[in-house]
ZAMARGU-4260 file (C-alpha; in steps of 0.2 Angstrom, whole numbers, plus 5000, padded with zeros to 4 digits):
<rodrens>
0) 4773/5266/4672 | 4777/5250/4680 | 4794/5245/4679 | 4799/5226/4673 | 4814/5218/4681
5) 4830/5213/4670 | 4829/5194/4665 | 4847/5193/4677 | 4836/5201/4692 | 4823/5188/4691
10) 4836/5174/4691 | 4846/5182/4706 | 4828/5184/4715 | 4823/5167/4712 | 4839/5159/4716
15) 4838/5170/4735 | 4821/5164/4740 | 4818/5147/4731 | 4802/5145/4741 | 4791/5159/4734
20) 4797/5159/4716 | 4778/5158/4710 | 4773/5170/4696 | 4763/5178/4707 | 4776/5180/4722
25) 4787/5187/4707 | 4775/5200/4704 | 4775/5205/4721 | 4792/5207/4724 | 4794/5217/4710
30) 4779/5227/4711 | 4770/5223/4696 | 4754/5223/4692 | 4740/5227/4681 | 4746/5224/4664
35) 4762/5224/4665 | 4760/5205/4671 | 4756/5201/4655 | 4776/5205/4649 | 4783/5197/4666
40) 4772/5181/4658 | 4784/5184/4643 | 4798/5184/4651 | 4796/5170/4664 | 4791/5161/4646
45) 4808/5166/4637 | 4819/5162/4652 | 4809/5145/4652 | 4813/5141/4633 | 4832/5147/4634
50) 4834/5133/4649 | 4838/5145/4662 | 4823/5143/4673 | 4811/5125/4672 | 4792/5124/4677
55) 4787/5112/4692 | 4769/5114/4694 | 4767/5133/4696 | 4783/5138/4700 | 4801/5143/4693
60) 4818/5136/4699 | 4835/5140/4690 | 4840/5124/4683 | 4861/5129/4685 | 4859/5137/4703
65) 4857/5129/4719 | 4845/5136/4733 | 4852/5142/4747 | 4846/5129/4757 | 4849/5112/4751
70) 4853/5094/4754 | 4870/5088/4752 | 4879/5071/4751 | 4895/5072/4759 | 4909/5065/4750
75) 4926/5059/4754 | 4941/5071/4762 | 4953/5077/4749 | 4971/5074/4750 | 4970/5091/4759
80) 4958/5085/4773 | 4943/5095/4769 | 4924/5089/4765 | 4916/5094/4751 | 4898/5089/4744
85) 4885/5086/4731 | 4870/5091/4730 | 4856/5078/4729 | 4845/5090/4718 | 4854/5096/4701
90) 4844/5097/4687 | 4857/5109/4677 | 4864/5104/4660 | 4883/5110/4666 | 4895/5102/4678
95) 4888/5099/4694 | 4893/5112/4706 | 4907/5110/4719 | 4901/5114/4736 | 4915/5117/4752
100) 4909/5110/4769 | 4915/5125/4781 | 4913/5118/4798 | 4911/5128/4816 | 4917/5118/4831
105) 4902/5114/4839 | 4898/5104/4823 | 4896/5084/4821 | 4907/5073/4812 | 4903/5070/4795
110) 4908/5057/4786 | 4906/5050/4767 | 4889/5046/4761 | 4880/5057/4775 | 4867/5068/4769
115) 4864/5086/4776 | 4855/5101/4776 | 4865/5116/4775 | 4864/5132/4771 | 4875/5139/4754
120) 4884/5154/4748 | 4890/5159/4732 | 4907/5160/4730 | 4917/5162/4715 | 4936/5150/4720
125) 4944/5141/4706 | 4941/5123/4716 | 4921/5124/4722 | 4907/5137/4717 | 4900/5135/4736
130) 4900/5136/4753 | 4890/5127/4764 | 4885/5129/4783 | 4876/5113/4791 | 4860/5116/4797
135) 4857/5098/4803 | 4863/5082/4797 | 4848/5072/4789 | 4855/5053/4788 | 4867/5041/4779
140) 4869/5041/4758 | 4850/5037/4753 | 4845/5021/4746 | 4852/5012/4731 | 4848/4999/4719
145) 4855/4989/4705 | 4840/4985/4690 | 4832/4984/4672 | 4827/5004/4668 | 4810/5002/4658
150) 4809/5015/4647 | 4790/5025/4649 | 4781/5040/4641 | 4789/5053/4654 | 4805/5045/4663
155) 4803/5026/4665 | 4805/5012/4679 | 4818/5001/4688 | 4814/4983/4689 | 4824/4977/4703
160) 4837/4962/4703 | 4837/4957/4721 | 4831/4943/4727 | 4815/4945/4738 | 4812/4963/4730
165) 4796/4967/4718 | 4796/4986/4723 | 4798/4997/4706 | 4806/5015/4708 | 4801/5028/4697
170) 4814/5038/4689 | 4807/5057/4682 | 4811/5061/4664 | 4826/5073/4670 | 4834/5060/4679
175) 4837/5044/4667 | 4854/5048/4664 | 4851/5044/4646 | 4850/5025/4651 | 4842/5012/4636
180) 4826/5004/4640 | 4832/4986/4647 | 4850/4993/4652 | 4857/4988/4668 | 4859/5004/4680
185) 4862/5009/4698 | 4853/5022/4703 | 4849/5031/4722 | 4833/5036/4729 | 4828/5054/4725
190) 4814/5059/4734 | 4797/5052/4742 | 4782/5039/4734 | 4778/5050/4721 | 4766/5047/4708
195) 4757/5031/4708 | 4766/5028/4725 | 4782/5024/4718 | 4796/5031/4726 | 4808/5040/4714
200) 4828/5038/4711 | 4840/5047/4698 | 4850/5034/4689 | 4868/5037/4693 | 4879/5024/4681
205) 4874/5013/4665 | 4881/4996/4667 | 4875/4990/4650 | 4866/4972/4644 | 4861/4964/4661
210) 4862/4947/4651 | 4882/4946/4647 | 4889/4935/4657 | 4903/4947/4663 | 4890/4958/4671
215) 4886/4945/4686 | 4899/4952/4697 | 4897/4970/4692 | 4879/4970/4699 | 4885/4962/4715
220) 4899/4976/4717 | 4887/4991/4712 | 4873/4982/4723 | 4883/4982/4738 | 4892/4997/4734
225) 4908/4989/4734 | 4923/5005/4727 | 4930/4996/4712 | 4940/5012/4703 | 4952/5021/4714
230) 4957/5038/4716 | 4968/5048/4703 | 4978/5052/4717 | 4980/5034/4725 | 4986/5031/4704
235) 4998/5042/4704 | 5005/5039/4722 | 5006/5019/4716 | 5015/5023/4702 | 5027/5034/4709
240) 5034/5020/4719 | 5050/5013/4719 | 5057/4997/4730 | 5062/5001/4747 | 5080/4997/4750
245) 5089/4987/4763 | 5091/5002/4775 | 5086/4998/4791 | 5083/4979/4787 | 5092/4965/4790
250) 5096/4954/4776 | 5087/4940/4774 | 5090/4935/4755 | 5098/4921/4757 | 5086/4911/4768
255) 5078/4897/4757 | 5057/4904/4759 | 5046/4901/4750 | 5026/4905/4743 | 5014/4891/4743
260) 4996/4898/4734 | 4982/4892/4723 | 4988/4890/4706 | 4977/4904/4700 | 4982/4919/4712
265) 4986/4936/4707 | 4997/4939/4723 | 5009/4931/4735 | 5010/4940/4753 | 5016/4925/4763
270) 5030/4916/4763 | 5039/4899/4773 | 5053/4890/4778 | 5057/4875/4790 | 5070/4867/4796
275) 5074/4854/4812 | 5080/4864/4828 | 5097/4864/4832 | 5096/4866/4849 | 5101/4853/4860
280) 5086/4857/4873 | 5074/4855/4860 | 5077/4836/4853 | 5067/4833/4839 | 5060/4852/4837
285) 5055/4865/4824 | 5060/4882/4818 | 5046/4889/4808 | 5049/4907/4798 | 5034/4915/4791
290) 5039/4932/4780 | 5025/4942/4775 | 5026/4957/4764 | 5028/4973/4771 | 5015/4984/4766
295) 5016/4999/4779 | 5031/5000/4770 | 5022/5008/4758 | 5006/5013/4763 | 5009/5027/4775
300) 4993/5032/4784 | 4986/5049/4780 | 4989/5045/4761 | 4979/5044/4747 | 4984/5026/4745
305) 4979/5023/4765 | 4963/5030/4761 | 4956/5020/4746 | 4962/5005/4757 | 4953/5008/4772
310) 4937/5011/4762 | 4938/4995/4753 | 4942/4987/4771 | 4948/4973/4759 | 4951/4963/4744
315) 4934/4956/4736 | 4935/4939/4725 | 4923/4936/4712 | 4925/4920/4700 | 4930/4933/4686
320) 4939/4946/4696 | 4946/4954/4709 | 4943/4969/4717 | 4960/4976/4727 | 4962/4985/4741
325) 4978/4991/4734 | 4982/4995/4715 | 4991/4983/4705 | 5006/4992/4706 | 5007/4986/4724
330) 4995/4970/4728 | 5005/4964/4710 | 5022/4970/4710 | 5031/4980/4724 | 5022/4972/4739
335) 5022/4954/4731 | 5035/4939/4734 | 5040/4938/4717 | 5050/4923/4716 | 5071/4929/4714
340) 5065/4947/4716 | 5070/4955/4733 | 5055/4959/4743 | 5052/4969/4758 | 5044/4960/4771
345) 5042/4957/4792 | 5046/4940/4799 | 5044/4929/4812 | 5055/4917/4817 | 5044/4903/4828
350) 5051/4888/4836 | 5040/4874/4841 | 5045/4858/4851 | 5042/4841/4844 | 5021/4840/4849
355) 5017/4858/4841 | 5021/4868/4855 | 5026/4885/4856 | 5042/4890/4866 | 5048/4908/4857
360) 5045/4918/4843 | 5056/4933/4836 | 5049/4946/4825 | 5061/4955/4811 | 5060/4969/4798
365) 5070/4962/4785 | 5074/4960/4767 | 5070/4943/4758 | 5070/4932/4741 | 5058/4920/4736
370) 5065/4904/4730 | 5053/4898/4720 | 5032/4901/4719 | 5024/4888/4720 | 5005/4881/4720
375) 4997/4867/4733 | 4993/4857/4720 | 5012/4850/4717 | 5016/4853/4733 | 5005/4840/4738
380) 5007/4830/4721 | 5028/4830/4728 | 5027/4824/4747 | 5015/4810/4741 | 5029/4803/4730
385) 5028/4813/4713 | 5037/4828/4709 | 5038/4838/4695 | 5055/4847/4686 | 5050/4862/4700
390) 5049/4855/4714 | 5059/4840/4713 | 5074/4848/4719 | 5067/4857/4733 | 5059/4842/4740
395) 5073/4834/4752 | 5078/4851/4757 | 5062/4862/4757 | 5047/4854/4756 | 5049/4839/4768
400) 5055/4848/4783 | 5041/4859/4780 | 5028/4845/4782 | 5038/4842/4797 | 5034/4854/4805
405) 5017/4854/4801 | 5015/4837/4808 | 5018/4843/4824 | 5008/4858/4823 | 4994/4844/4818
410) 4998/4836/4835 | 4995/4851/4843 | 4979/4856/4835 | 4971/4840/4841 | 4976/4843/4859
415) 4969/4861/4856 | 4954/4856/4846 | 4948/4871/4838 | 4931/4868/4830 | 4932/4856/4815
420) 4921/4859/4803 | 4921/4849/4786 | 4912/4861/4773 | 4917/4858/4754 | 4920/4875/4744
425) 4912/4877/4729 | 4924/4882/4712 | 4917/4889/4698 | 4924/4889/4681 | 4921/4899/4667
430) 4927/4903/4649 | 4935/4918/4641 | 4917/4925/4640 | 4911/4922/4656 | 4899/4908/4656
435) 4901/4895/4668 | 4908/4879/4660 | 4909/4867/4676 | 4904/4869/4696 | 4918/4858/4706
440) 4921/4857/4725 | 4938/4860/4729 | 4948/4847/4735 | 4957/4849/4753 | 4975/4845/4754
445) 4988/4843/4768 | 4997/4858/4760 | 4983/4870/4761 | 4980/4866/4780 | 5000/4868/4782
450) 4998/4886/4775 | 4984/4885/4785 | 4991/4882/4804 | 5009/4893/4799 | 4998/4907/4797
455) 4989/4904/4813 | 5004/4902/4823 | 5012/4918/4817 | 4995/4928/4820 | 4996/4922/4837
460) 5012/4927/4839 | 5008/4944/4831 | 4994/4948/4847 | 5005/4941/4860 | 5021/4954/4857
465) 5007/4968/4854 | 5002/4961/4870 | 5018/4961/4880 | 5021/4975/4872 | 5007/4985/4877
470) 5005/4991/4858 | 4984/4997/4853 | 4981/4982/4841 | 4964/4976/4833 | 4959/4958/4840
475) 4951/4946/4828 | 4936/4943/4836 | 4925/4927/4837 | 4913/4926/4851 | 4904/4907/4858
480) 4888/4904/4852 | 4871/4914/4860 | 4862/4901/4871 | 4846/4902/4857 | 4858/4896/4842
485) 4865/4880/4853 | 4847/4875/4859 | 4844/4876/4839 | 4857/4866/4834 | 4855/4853/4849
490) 4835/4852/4844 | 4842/4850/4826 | 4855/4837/4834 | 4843/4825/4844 | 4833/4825/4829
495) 4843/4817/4820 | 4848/4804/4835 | 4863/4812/4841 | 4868/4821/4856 | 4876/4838/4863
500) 4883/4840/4881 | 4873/4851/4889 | 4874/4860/4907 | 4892/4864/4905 | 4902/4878/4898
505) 4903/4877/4878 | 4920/4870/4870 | 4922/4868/4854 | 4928/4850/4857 | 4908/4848/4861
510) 4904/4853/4848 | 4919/4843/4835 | 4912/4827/4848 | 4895/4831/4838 | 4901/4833/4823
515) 4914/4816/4825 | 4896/4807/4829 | 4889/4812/4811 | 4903/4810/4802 | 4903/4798/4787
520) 4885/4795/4786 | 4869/4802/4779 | 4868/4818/4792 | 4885/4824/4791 | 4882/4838/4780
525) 4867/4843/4790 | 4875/4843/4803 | 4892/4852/4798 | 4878/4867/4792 | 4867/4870/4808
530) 4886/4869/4818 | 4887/4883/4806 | 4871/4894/4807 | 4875/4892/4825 | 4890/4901/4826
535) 4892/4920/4828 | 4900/4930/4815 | 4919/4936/4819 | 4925/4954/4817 | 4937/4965/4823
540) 4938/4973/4839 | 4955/4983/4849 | 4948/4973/4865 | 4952/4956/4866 | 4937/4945/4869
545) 4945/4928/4860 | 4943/4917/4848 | 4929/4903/4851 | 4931/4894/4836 | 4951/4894/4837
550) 4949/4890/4852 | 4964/4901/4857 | 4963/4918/4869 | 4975/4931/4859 | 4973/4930/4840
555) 4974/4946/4828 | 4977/4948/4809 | 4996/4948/4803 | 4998/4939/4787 | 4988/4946/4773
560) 4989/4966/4772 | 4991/4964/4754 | 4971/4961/4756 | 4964/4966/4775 | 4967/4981/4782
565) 4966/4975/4799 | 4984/4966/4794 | 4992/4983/4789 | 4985/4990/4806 | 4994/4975/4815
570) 5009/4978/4805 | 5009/4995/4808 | 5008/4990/4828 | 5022/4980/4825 | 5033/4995/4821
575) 5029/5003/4832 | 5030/4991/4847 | 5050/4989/4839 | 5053/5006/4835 | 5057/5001/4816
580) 5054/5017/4810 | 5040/5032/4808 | 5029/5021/4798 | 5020/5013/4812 | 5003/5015/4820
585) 5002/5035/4822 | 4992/5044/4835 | 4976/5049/4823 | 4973/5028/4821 | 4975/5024/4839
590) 4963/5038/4843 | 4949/5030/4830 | 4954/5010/4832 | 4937/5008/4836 | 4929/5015/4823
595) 4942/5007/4810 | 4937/4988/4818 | 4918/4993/4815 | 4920/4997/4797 | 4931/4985/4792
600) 4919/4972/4800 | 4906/4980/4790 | 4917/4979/4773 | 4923/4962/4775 | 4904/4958/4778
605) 4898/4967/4762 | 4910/4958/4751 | 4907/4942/4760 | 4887/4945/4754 | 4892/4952/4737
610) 4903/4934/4734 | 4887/4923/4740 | 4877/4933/4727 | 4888/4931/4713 | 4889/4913/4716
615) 4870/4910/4718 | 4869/4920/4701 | 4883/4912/4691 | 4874/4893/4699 | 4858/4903/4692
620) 4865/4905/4676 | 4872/4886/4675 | 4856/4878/4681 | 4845/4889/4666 | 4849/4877/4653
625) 4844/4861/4664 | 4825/4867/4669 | 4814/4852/4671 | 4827/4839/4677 | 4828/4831/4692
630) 4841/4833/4707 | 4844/4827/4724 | 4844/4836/4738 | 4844/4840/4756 | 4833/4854/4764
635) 4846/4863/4774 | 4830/4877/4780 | 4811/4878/4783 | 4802/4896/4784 | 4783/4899/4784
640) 4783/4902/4765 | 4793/4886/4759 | 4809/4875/4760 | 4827/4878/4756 | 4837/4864/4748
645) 4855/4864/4744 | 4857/4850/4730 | 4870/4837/4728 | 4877/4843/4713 | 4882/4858/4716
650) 4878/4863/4732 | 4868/4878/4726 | 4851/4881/4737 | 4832/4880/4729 | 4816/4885/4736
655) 4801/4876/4736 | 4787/4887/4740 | 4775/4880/4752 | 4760/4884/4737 | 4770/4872/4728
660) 4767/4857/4743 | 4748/4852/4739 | 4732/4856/4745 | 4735/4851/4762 | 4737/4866/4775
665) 4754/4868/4786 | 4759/4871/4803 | 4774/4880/4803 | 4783/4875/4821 | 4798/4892/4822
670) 4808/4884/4836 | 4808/4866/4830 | 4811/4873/4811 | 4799/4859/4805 | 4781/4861/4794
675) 4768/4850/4797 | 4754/4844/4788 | 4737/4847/4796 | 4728/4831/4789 | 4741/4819/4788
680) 4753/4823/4801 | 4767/4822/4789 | 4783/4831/4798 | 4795/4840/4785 | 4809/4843/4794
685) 4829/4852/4793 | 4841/4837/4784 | 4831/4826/4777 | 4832/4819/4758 | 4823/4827/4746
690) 4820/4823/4725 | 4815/4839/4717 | 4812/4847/4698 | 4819/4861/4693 | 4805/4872/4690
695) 4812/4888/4686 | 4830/4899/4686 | 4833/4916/4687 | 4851/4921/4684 | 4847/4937/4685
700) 4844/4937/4704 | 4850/4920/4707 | 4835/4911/4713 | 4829/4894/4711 | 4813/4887/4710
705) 4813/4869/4714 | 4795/4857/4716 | 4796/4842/4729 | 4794/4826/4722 | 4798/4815/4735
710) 4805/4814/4753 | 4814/4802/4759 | 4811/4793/4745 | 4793/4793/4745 | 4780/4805/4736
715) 4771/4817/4750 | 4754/4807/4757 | 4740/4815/4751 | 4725/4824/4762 | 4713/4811/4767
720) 4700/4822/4764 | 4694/4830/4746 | 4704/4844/4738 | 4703/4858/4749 | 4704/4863/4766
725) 4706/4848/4778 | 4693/4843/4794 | 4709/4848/4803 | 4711/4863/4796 | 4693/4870/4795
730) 4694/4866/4815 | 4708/4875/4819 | 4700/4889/4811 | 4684/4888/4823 | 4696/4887/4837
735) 4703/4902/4833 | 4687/4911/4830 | 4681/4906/4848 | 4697/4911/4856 | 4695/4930/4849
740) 4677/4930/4855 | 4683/4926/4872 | 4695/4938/4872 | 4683/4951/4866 | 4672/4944/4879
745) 4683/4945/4894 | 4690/4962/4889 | 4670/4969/4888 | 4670/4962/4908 | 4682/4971/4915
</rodrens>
């Protein structure tokens, strides 16, 4: 008599050899047959319906056991250093199992969100249920996306929210995650196009009703993956902080700084003071002292706290929120210059002769009070002749020997001429709800550039010492302009009947020459915005290669490490270079500098894209209610399929698709960015003056729509000939036709 395998060795047998767990590889590997696979029917059946095994197609799979071979996303290191994983397949109705990376020598690194296929053992510890062996490593974390789940028969669909994106992703029954239909989720890709050549994803967080207006910036944060909860552990190690005391400092509490910030920020890492140079060699000099706060302080690298920060990179600011680098418990209290509240900090001590110059600088570890916190707003509304109860007092002795100094730092800059641009910033305002209320530009004031050129100055002074001191730093980065962007920008230049030196190495007092010629008139924004586009994007580098658009050779990052990581790097350099103590740069980040300045490059980056896509979808979200009214514009970019406009208003951008233009066919010139009409000859071009309708807004993606009405000031000229394809265009068409057969012709020849 045929003997029929316990229901625990079937499950032990299938769990060894996940690929052959068919009924009739069962059978065979137990030796049944005959009859007696009627009852291992049976039991397969029973197993099925207590939710130990699951059916796909014709085979068997235990739901709450992993296949010794499997793919893994590696997750962060623990506090401990070691890697552990998640398997990208688990269907199982318990907690998802806890897999150990064990790794041999000859092994790659592996880092967080890399997927691998390794090979499992069983293991019973208190931490993890596995073991795991890489076979090989199979790529970075797989796709995600941020959508609307449409809920189906078996499983459903995400309709994405990007902008540009119409591809759907199917999501299996087992795999919704329990979403509603027309929730907002984020989900990953699963596996390959599956049926009706979808690909699939699991959903992996609900976000809930994509139409609230607080949800704007959580779909950019999910979307571009930005961490916004932090570790238990960095938590705990906030809360567990206390002041650092004076040991080791010198006392600086009695020196009159102060902070100067936006009248709505949530943190104050920089602090000033000014005064007229006593020294008689310097007649009518500066002393400048910038204090900013000491972070390393308290985030030691190795730490949990070290960690969460360098995976942020740095601080993200939405219209609604932000998005730390460090928990409140630092970025808001212990690292920030309270006013009256001793604060740790490091300073410089700078002194400047009376055009702006530099003659020496003096960095300390010290201990500091603010005297008062106080915004630009006042600050300005006092040095131009009305103070308020604040800073009325501090005017004589504070504020106008501040503005001194800048003066002449101002002097200095124009000698220097670092590039000039003149781009307003957009401010949105919202209610207690969320929804946007108003769209204003910011106004620029003399006190945010004074902030602005302290800081710069002590950065310098930050990469110099590193310098001299032969300390490992990381180099704020901004390369010139690739020989393709200036031709752009001199096509788009000469266009517009102005001129750029050419045959001559690049200087950014070129290129302010440019910008000095459109200044005031109809162009200037145009002009400001190619200058833009042309320039390369900055980043982080431990090699010094300059800054272009500073125009200054040494410049690194000092003043925010409440925010940036790269600041806390500096500081931590800074230690070290002055031997202030064993919190400075250690051995381990020296060793990996260059893979720190690519990801933080790459952070900084993402939250840069997340912020521009909250802004469109909040501009979005204001324009809705105005559908059908008329705007003016500028087209700030041409492409094949239409035109982008950025309106006066607001400044938000609009497309017009080319479908949109008529039934006159267009040329699309790539390198002189223009589209021209076949029949007419009309020529639409970068920067000229457009009057459009708002056809349609989409707060969900934050698109525009937009329908030309006229250009500068005049409707478009209509095809000469009837509606449909012109003379012009039908014999473009024949010369193309002739030119394949010649080619066909001549290759037949040879």
């Amino acid at each position: 008599m045929t003997r029929i395998p316990t229901k625990a060795e079937i499950l032990d047998w299938i769990s060894a050899n996940p690929t052959l767990s068919n009924r009739r590889a069962i059978a065979k590997a137990f030796g049944i047959k005959g009859a007696a696979r009627i009852d291992l029917k049976r039991l397969l059946r029973e197993l099925e319906d207590e939710g130990h095994l699951e059916k796909r197609r014709k085979t068997y799979h235990d739901p709450d056991r992993l296949p010794p071979v499997s793919v893994l996303q590696v997750k962060a290191p623990d506090a401990n250093g070691d890697l552990f994983a998640r398997p990208l397949e688990w269907h199982g109705e318990g907690v998802e199992p806890a897999v150990l990376i064990i790794p041999r020598a000859s092994d790659p690194a592996l880092g967080e969100g890399d997927r691998i296929l390794a090979r499992l053992t069983v293991v019973h510890e208190e931490e993890y249920n596995y073991e795991a062996r890489l076979i090989r490593r199979i790529g970075s974390s797989p796709a995600k996306i941020v959508g609307i789940y449409r809920k189906g028969s078996e499983g459903g669909r995400i309709v994405p929210i990007d902008k540009g994106q119409n591809k759907e992703w199917l999501v299996p029954e087992n795999a919704t995650g329990g979403a509603a239909d027309g929730e907002l989720v984020e989900a990953e890709q699963s596996g390959p196009r599956g049926r009706l050549g979808l690909p699939r994803a699991r959903i992996l967080d609900r976000l809930g009703d994509p139409s609230s207006p607080k949800a704007v910036s959580l779909i950019a944060i999910h979307q571009h993956g930005i961490p916004d909860e932090f570790a238990d552990e960095t938590i705990a190690e906030a809360d567990a902080m206390s002041p650092v005391g004076l040991e080791g400092r010198e006392d600086m509490r009695d020196l009159p700084l102060v902070t100067i910030d936006p009248s709505d920020a949530r943190d104050h890492d920089d602090a000033c003071y000014a005064h007229a140079d006593d020294d008689p060699n310097n007649e009518g000099g500066h002393v400048i002292w910038v204090a900013i706060a000491d972070v390393a302080a308290y985030v030691r690298p190795g730490t949990a706290l070290d960690r969460d920060a360098f995976k942020r990179g740095n601080s993200t600011y939405f219209p609604d929120r932000v998005v730390p680098m460090l928990p409140d418990r630092l970025s808001g209290d212990l690292c920030s210059l309270h006013e009256g509240v001793p604060r740790a900090c490091i300073a410089v001590r700078m002194q400047i002769d009376a055009f702006g110059q530099k003659i020496s600088h003096r960095f300390h570890r010290a201990m500091m009070r603010s005297g008062a916190s106080l915004h630009y707003g006042e600050v300005q509304e006092a040095i131009d002749g009305n103070p308020n109860e604040r800073t009325g007092p501090l005017l004589d002795p504070l504020l106008k020997p501040l503005f001194a100094a800048y003066r002449a730092l101002a002097e200095a800059r124009k000698k220097r001429q670092p590039l000039d641009l003149d781009l307003p910033e957009r401010r949105i305002e919202l209610d207690e709800d969320g929804t946007v209320t108003a769209v204003n530009f910011r106004e620029r004031l003399d006190a945010h550039r004074l902030i602005e050129e302290f800081m710069v100055l002590a950065n310098v002074c930050a990469a110099e010492t590193l310098i001299a001191k032969r300390t490992p730093l990381l180099f704020r980065v901004h390369e010139e302009p690739t020989p393709e962007k200036l031709e752009a920008l001199r096509e788009t230049a000469t266009a517009s009947g102005y001129t750029l030196a050419k045959g001559q190495v690049l200087q950014t007092r070129h290129l302010n020459n440019l910008l000095n010629q459109a200044a005031g008139g109809d162009d200037a924004e145009l002009i400001n915005m190619a200058t833009l586009r042309a320039m390369t994007q900055a980043y982080y580098a431990p090699e010094n290669f300059s800054h272009f658009g500073l125009a200054l050779t040494r410049y690194a990052h000092f003043t925010s490490p409440i925010r940036r990581y790269a600041d806390l790097v500096v500081h931590r350099a800074l230690i070290s270079a002055h031997g202030w103590g064993k919190d400075g740069l250690d051995a381990d980040q020296i060793d990996r500098l260059d893979r720190i300045a690519e990801h933080i490059s790459e952070t900084e980056r993402r939250s840069m894209m997340a912020e521009r896509d909250t802004t469109d979808r909040y501009l979005a979200a204001y324009m809705s209610e105005r559908v059908g009214s008329e705007f003016g514009g500028r087209i700030s970019g041409i492409a094949r399929f239409g035109l982008f406009v950025s309106l006066d208003e607001t400044g938000a951008d609009g497309l017009i698709p080319i479908r949109t233009l008529g039934t006159e066919y267009y040329h699309f010139d790539r390198e002189a960015g223009t589209l021209m009409g076949a029949d007419t000859g009309v020529v639409i071009s970068i920067g000229q003056r457009v009057t459009v309708r708002l056809a349609q807004a989409a707060p969900m993606t934050g698109g525009l729509e937009l329908e030309l009405l006229e250009l500068e000031d005049s409707p478009l000229p209509r095809p000469r000939s009837p509606a449909g394809r012109s003379p012009r265009r039908k014999a473009a068409k024949a010369k193309r036709k002739a030119d394949k057969i010649k080619r066909k012709v001549v290759r037949k020849r040879k």
